[in-house]
N, C-alpha and C positions, 0 to 999 in steps of 0.2 A: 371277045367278052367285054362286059361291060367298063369303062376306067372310071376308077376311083374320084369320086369330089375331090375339089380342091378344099372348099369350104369345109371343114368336118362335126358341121351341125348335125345333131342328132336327127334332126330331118331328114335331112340329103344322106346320112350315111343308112340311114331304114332304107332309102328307097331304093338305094343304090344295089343293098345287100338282098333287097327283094326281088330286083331287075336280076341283078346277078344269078339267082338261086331261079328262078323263071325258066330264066334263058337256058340253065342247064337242065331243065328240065325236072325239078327238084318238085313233087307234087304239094309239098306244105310249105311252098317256097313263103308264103305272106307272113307262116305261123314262125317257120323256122329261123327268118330275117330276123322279126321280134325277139323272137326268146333269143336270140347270140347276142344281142345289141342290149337286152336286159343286163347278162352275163357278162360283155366287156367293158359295159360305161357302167356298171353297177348301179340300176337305175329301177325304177316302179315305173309302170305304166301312169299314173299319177303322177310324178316326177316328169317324166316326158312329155306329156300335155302342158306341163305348166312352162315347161324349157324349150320345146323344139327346136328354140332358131338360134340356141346357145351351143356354143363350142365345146368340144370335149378333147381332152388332153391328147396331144399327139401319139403317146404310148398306145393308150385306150381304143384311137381310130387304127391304129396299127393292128391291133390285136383283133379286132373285129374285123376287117380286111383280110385277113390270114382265116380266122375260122369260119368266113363264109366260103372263101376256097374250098378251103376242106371238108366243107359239107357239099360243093357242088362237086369234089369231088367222089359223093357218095358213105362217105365218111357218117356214122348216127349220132345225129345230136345229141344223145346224150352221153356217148363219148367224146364229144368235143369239150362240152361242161362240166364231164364227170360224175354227171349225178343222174337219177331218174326218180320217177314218182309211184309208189304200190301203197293200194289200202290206206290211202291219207297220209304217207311217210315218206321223209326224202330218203333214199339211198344212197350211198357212190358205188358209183361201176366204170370199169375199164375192161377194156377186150378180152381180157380175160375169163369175164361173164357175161351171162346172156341178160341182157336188157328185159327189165320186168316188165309185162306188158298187161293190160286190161283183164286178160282171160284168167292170167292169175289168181288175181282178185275170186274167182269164183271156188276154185279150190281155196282159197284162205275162208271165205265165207263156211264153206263146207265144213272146214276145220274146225272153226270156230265154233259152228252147230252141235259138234260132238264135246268141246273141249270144258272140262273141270278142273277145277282148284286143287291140283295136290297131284294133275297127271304128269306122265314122264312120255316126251313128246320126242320122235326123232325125224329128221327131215333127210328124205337121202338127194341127192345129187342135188346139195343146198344153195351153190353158186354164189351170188350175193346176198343170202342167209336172208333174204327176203320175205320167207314163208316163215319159216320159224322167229324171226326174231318179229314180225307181223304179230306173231301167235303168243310168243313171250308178254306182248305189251298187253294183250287182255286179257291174261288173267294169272294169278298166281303159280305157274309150273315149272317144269325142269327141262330142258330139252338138251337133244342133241344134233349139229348137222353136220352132215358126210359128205364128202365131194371126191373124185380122185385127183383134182390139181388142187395142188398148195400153191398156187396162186389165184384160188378162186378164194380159198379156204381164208388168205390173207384178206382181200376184200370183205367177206363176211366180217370177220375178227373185227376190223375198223368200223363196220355197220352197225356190231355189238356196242362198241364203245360209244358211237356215236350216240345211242337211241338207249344208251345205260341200262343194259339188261347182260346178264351171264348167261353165257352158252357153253357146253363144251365141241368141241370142233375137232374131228377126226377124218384122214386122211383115209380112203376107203374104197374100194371098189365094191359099190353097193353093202352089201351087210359083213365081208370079208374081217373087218375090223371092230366091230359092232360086238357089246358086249352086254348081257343083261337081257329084258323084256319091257316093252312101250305101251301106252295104254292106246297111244295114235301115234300111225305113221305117216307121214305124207310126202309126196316125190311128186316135182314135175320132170320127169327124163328124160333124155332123149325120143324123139317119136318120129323124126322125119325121115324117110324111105333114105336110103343112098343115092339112088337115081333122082330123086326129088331136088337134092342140093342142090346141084350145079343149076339150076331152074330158079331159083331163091331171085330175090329181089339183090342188086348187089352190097346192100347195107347190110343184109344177114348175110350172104353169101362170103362177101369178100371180107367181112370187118366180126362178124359175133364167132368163138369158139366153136368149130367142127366138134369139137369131145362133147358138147352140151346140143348138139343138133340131131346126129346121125343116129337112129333106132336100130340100124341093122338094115339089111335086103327090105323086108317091109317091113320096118317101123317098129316092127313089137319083143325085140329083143330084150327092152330094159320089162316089160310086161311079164314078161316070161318067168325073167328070174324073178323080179321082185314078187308076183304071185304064189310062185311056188316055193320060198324061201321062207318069204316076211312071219309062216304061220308060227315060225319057230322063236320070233322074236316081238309076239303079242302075246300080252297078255289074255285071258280068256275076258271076252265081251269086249275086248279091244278093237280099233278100226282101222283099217287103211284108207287110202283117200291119196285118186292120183289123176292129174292131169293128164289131158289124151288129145289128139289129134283129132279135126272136126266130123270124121270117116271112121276112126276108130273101135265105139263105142259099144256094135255089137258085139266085137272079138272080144276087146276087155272086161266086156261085161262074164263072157263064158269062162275068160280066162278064173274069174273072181270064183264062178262058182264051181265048177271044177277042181280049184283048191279048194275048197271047200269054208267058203265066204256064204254067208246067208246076210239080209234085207240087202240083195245088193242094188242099186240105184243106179242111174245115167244122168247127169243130171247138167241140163244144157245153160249156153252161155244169154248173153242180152240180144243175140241177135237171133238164138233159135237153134243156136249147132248145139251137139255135144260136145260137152266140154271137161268133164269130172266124172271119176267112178269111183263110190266109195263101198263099202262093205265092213260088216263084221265079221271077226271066227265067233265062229262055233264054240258051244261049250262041248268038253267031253262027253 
């Protein structure tokens, strides 16, 4: 592999961390260099351009060195930095939950579509409380999110703090624990087949939480129950709203109406998949 500069200009150590991240075959190897090198020299892109060819503390090249490894070694950047980015928000996350990705955002949008001033909002399998506490910051409501590891539950808690909103946070196997009626539900669940994982890229495979991936045989385990359950924990003219798998779409869509969900919708991501299915109950 590549050896380290001797020199540890912020130059030579970009390029070095790029060469490196290349070489292992790292596909964002130019993007991922940057963002560690932002992260260990604490620096702005503006910053960098005006410094290149200045030194940066030996701790600092230390530490950058170390976490370009570990991302050649398949390691996701944003558990090397701790944080990630949803709906214009920074998070923290560690392995313990599932790194918030793009397609989110579109269940939060969905959410958002339905959401009023004075609803009681619950988020099941909330992970880094990404969705609800997304959903706290516009607009006045109440919410609650479920997970069943309490060390996901712990990461949300700190995202709460972070972004100064209250939530209540309960320990849960889906609605098990769940007490009351919600005017919106939303859950991204598990969806990926079991036989799909080992197939995974090895950043999901080997490093994101199996509890927050595996849907069951095909996928639609957490579907099942949460369709056939959730009727009992809306309120009437209330909605759900659930993130799916790109193949999904028609099952969940039948799942919705079968329990007896009407305007139910499919509603696809920026590239064209399906990506969200939401629904309302019925009134009596």
């Amino acid at each position: 592999m590549m050896q380290k500069p001797e020199v540890n200009s912020l130059r030579e150590l970009r390029g070095y961390g790029e060469a490196y991240l290349k070489e292992a075959q790292i596909a964002d190897a130019k993007t991922d260099a940057w963002l560690l090198l932002e992260y260990a020299a604490h620096i702005t892109k503006s910053y960098y351009f005006m410094h290149m060819h200045e030194e940066i503390p030996e701790e600092n090249a230390a530490l950058y060195t170390k976490l370009v490894e570990r991302r050649a070694a398949r390691i996701p950047l944003q558990y090397l930095t701790g944080e990630a980015w949803c709906y214009g928000n920074r998070f923290l996350v560690n392995h313990h939950v599932l790194i918030p990705r793009q397609d989110t955002e579109i269940l939060i949008e969905e959410a958002v579509r339905r959401l009023h001033t004075g609803m009681r909002v619950l988020d099941l399998c909330t992970g880094s409380g990404c969705i609800l506490i997304s959903l706290l910051k516009q607009k006045m409501i109440s919410g609650t999110g479920s997970d069943l590891s309490e060390e996901a539950l712990a990461v949300a808690k700190k995202n709460a703090e972070l972004h100064h909103v209250q939530a209540e946070w309960v320990k849960s196997d889906l609605f098990r624990e769940i007490e009351g009626t919600f005017d919106l539900i939303v859950s991204n669940p598990p969806y990926i087949p079991a036989d799909v994982i080992p197939l995974l890229d090895p950043e999901v495979r080997d490093h994101e939480p199996h509890l927050a991936l595996e849907g069951g045989a095909d996928g639609m385990d957490f579907y099942r129950r949460i369709t056939e359950a959730s009727g009992s924990y809306l309120k009437e003219n209330g909605w759900l709203c659930v993130e799916i798998g790109y193949d999904e779409g028609s099952a969940v869509r039948e799942m919705f109406e079968t329990n007896g969900y009407s305007e139910v919708s499919v509603i696809q991501d920026y590239a064209g998949l399906d990506r969200v299915v939401c629904g309302m109950k019925r009134g009596v």
